[in-house]
C-alpha positions as CSV (number, residue, x, y, z in Angstrom):
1,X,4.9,27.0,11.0
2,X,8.3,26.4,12.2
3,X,11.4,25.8,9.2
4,X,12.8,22.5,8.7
5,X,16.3,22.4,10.3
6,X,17.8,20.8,7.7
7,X,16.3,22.1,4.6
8,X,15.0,26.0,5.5
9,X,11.5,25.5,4.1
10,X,8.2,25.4,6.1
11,X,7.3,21.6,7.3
12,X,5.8,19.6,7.4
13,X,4.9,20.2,3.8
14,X,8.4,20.5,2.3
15,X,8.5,19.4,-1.1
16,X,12.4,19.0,-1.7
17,X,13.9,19.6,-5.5
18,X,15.9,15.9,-5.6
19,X,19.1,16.9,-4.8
20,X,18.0,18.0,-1.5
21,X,15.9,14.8,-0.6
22,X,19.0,12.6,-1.9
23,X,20.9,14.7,0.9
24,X,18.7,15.0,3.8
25,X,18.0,11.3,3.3
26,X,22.4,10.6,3.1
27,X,21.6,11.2,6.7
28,X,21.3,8.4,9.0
29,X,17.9,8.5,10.9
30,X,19.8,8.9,14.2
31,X,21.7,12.1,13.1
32,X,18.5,13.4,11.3
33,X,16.0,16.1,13.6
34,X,13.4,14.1,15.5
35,X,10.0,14.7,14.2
36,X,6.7,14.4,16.1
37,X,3.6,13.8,14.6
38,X,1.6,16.2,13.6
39,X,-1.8,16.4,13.4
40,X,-2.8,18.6,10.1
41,X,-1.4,15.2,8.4
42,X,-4.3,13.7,9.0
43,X,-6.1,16.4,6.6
44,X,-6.4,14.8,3.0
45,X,-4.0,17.4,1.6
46,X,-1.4,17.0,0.4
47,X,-2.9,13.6,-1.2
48,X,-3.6,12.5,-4.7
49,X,-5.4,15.1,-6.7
50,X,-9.4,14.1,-7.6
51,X,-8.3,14.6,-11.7
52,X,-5.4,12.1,-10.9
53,X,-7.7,9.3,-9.0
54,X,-9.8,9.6,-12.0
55,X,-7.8,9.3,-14.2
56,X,-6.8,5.8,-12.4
57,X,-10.1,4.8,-12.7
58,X,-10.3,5.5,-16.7
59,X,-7.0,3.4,-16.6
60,X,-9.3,-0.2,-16.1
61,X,-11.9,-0.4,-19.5
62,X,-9.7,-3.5,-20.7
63,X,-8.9,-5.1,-17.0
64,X,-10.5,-8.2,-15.5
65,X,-13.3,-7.6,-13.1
66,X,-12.5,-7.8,-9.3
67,X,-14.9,-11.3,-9.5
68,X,-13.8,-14.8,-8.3
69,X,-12.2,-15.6,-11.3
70,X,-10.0,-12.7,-10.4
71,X,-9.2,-13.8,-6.7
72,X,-6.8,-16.3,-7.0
73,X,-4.5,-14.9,-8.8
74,X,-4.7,-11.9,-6.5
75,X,-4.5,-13.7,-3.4
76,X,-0.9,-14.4,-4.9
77,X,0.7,-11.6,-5.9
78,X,-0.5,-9.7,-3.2
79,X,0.5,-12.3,-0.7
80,X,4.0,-12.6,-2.4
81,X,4.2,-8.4,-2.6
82,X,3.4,-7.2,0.2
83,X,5.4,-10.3,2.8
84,X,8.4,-9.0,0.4
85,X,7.7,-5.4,1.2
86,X,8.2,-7.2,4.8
87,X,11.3,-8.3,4.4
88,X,10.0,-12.0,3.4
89,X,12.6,-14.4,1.5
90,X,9.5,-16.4,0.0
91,X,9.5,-15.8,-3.8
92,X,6.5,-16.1,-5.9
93,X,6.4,-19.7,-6.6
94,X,7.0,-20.5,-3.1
95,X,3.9,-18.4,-2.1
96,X,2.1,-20.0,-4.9
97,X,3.2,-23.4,-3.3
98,X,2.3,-22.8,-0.4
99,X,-1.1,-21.3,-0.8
100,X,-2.3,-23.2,-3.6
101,X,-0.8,-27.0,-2.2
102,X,0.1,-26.1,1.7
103,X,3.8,-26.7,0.9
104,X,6.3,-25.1,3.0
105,X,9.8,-24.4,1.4
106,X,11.6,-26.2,4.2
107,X,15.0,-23.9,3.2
108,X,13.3,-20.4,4.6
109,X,12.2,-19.2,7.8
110,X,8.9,-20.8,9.3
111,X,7.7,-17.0,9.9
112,X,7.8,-16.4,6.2
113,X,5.8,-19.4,6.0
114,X,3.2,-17.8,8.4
115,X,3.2,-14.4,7.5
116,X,2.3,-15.4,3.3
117,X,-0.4,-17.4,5.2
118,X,-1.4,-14.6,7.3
119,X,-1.7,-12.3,4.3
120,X,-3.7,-15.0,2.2
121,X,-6.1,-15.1,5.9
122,X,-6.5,-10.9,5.3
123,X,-6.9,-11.0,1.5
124,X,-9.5,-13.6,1.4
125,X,-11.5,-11.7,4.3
126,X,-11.0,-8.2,2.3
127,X,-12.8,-10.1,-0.7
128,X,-15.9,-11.1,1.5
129,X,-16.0,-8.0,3.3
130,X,-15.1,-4.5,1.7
131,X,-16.8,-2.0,3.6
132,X,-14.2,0.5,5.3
133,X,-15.1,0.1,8.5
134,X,-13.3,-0.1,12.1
135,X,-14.4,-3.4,12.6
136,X,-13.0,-4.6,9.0
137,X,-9.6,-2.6,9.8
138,X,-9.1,-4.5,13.2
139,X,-10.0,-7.7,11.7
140,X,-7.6,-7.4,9.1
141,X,-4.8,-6.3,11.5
142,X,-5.1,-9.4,13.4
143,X,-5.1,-11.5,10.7
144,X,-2.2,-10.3,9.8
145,X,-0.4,-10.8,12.9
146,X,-1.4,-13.6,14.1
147,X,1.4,-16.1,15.7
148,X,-1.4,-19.0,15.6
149,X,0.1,-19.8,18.6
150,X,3.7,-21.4,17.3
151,X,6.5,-21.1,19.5
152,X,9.1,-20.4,16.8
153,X,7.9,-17.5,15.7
154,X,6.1,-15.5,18.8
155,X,9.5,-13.3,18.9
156,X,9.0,-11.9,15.5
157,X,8.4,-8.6,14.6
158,X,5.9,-9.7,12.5
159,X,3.1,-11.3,15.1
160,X,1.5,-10.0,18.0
161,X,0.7,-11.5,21.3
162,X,-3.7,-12.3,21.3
163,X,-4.2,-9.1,23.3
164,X,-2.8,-6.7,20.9
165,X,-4.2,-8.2,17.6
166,X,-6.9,-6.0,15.8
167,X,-6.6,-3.7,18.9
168,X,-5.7,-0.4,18.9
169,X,-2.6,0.5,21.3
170,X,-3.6,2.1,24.4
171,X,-0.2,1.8,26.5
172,X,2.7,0.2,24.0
173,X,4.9,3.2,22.4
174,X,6.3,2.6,18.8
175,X,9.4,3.5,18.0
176,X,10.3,3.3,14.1
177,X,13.6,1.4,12.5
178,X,15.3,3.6,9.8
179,X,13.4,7.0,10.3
180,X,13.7,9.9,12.6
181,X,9.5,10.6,13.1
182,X,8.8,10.2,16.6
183,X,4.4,8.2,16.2
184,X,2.0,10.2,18.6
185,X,1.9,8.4,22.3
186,X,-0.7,9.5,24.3
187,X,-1.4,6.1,27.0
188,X,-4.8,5.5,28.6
189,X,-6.4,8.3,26.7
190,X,-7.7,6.0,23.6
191,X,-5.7,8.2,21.3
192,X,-4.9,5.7,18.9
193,X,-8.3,4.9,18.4
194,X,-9.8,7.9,17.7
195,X,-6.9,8.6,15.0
196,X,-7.8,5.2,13.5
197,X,-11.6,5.9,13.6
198,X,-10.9,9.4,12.1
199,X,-8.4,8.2,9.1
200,X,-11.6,5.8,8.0
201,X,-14.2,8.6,7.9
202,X,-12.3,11.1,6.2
203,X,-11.5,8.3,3.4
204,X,-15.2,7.6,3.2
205,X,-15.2,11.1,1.7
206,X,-12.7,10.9,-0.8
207,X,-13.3,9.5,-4.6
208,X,-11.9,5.8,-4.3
209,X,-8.7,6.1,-5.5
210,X,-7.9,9.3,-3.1
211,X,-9.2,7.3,-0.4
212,X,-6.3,4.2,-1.4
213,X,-3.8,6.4,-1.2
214,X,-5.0,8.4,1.6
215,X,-5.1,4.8,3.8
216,X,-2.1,3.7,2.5
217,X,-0.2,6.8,3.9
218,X,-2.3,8.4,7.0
219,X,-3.0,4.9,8.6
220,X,0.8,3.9,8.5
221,X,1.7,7.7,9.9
222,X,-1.0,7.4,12.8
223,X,0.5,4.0,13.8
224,X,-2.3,2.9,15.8
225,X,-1.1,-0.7,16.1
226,X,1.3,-1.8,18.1
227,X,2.7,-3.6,14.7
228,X,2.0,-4.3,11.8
229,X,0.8,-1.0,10.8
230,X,1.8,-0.7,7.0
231,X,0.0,-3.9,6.7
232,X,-2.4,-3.2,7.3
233,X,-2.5,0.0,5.2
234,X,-2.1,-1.6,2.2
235,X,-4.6,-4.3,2.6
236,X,-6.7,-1.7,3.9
237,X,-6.0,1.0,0.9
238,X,-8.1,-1.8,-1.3
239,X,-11.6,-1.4,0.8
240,X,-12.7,1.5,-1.1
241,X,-11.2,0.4,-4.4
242,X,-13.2,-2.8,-4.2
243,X,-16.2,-1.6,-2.7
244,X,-16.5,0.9,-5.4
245,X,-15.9,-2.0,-8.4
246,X,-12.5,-0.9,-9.2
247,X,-9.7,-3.2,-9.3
248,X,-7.6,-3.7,-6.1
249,X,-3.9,-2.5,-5.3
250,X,-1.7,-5.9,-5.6
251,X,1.9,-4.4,-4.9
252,X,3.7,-6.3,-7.2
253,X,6.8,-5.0,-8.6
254,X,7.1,-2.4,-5.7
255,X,10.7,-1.1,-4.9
256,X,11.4,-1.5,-1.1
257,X,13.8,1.0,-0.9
258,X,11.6,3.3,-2.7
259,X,8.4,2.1,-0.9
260,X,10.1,2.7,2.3
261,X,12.1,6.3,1.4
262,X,8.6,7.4,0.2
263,X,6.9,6.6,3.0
264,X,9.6,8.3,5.7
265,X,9.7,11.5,3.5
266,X,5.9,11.3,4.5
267,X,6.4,10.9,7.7
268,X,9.0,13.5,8.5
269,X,8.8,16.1,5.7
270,X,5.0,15.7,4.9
271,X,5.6,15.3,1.2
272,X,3.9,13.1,-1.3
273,X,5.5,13.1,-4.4
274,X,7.7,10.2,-3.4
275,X,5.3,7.6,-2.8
276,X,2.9,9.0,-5.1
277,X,5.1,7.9,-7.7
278,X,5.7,4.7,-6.1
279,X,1.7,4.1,-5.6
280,X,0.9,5.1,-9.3
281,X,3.2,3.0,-11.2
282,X,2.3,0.1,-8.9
283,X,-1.4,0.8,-9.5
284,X,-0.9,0.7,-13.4
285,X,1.1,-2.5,-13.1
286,X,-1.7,-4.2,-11.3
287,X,-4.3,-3.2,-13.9
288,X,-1.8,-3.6,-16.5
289,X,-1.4,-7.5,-15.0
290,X,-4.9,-7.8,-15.1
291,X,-6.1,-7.2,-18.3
292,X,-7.7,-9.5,-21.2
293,X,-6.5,-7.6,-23.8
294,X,-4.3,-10.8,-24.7
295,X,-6.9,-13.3,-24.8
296,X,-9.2,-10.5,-26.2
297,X,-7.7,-8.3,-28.8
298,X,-4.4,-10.5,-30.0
299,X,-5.0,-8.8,-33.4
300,X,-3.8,-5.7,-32.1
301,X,-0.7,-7.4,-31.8
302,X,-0.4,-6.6,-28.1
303,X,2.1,-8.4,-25.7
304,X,1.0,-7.3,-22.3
305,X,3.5,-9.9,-20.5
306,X,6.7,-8.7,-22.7
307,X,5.5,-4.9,-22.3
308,X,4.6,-4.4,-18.9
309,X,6.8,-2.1,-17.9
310,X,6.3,0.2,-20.9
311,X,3.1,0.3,-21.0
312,X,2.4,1.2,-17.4
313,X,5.0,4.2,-17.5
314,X,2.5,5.2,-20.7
315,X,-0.3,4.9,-17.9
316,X,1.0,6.8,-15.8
317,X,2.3,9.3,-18.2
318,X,-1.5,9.8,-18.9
319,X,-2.7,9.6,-15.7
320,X,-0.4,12.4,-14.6
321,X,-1.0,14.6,-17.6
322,X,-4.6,13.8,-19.0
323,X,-3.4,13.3,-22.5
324,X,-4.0,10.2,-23.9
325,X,-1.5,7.8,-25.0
326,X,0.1,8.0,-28.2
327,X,0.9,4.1,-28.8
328,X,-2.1,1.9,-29.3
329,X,-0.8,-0.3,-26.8
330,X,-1.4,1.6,-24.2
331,X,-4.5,3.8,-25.7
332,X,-6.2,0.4,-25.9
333,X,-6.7,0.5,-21.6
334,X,-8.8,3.6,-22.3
335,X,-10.8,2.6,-25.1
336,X,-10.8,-1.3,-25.7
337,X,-14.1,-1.9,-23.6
338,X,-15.7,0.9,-25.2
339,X,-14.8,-0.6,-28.5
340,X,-15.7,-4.3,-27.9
């Protein structure tokens, strides 16, 4: 395997000490080595370990159920989460406006409008159907970029023209804003199908948690759409989460910068550890969001909505390390069920 130009180690599964990420990634994307995609990616290593995803798992005894009660407030923050993680100016009560009343904030950008709209579309479709399948994938994918046909926003980045929704790209090359990795291009041989269609059976093979972050990274590095790719990931990282009963990924409180840095140190260095931090803190915040310890067990003295940010980083100090949390607040994730 050849040595990364910049850094001297074998890629593309460099794992850099911090100092050398924070310098490689100083680099502009332009001045940074071009880096074409590479296929043992695809392999489920390097991923999140099986004791890890477990461990998520053990994280939900005091959380809502993913039922109907659950969906609404869902459909909200993931709505709001992931259009921000898109560069959307809508903040949460304007997505809670507009999906809860059908009112527009007439201040921001009608394709803001439509793309929380487009994401309430592909959330409400992921909680009827949750089988990871092709056919749930593509359907997904052109929810989420649909222009519905508005002249003001067909020129966005954000929609796609009828022919290429929930459509694999057979002849349209993608070219990536901010990062040096070069997505594979192989026109009129159905490449980017078959990389699809093998991303979503070797997910179905993976504990449910592995398989989230497995989608959430391969399916954006494979870039079978001609847009709209990490949106489709993330909504897509939830079809094995919910079809195995566990609660789904809402991306609330997500960094952009380190959503996006973790995702191109994927792409071009092959390492995890970036947005494996960023997917396990976000994972404990959404269980941590949707828990009834509040309404439940207010005699443990408990303030999930003043704590959330504590008691998540005790989450994930236990998901990393298997020992359980010290403070009751946070034991309580692991044991209140049991308990009640």
């Amino acid at each position: 395997m050849p040595l990364h130009p910049i850094i001297g180690e074998p890629s593309p599964f460099a794992v850099l000490p911090p100092t050398e990420e924070d310098r490689y990634f100083a680099q502009p994307a332009q001045a940074r080595p071009a880096v074409p995609f590479n296929d043992d990616l695809l392999d489920p290593e390097p991923g999140l370990d099986p004791m890890r995803a477990a461990r998520c798992a053990c994280i939900q005894s005091g959380a809502c159920p993913p039922d109907r009660r659950f969906l609404s407030d869902f459909l909200v923050d993931f709505t709001w989460a992931s259009s921000l993680l898109e560069g959307s100016s809508y903040s949460s009560l304007d997505t809670a406006a507009l999906l809860a009343c059908g009112e527009r904030n007439l201040a921001k950008p009608l394709d803001d409008a439509v793309l929380a709209l487009n994401h309430q579309r592909a959330a409400e479709h992921l909680w009827e159907h949750r089988a990871l399948s092709m056919e749930n994938v593509c359907r997904m994918h052109a929810l989420l970029t649909d222009d519905h046909g508005l002249a003001e926003v067909c020129d966005c980045d954000h929609f796609l023209p009828i022919e290429q929704r929930g459509k694999p790209r057979e002849f349209e090359d993608v070219r990536l804003h901010q990062s040096a990795y070069l997505p594979p291009f192989r026109p009129g041989t159905g490449h980017a199908t078959s990389l699809l269609e093998r991303v979503i059976v070797i997910a179905r093979t993976l504990h449910p948690v592995q398989a989230a972050f497995y989608l959430l990274t391969r399916m954006a590095y494979i870039q079978s759409f001609a847009n709209g790719n990490k949106r489709t990931a993330r909504i897509a990282a939830n079809l094995p989460l919910l079809g195995s009963g566990l609660l789904p990924l809402s991306y609330v409180d997500v960094d952009k910068a380190e959503y996006l840095r973790g995702m191109v140190a994927f792409y071009e260095l092959g390492s995890v550890h970036l947005i494996e931090r960023v997917f396990l803190r976000a994972y404990a915040k959404s269980v941590v969001r949707a828990c009834l310890l509040p309404q439940s067990a207010p005699e443990k003295g408990i303030d999930i909505g003043a704590q959330i940010d504590a008691i998540s980083e005790e989450l994930v100090a236990y998901v990393h390390t298997g020992n359980r949390p010290a403070s009751p607040r946070a034991d309580a994730f692991l044991s209140w069920r049991a308990a009640a």
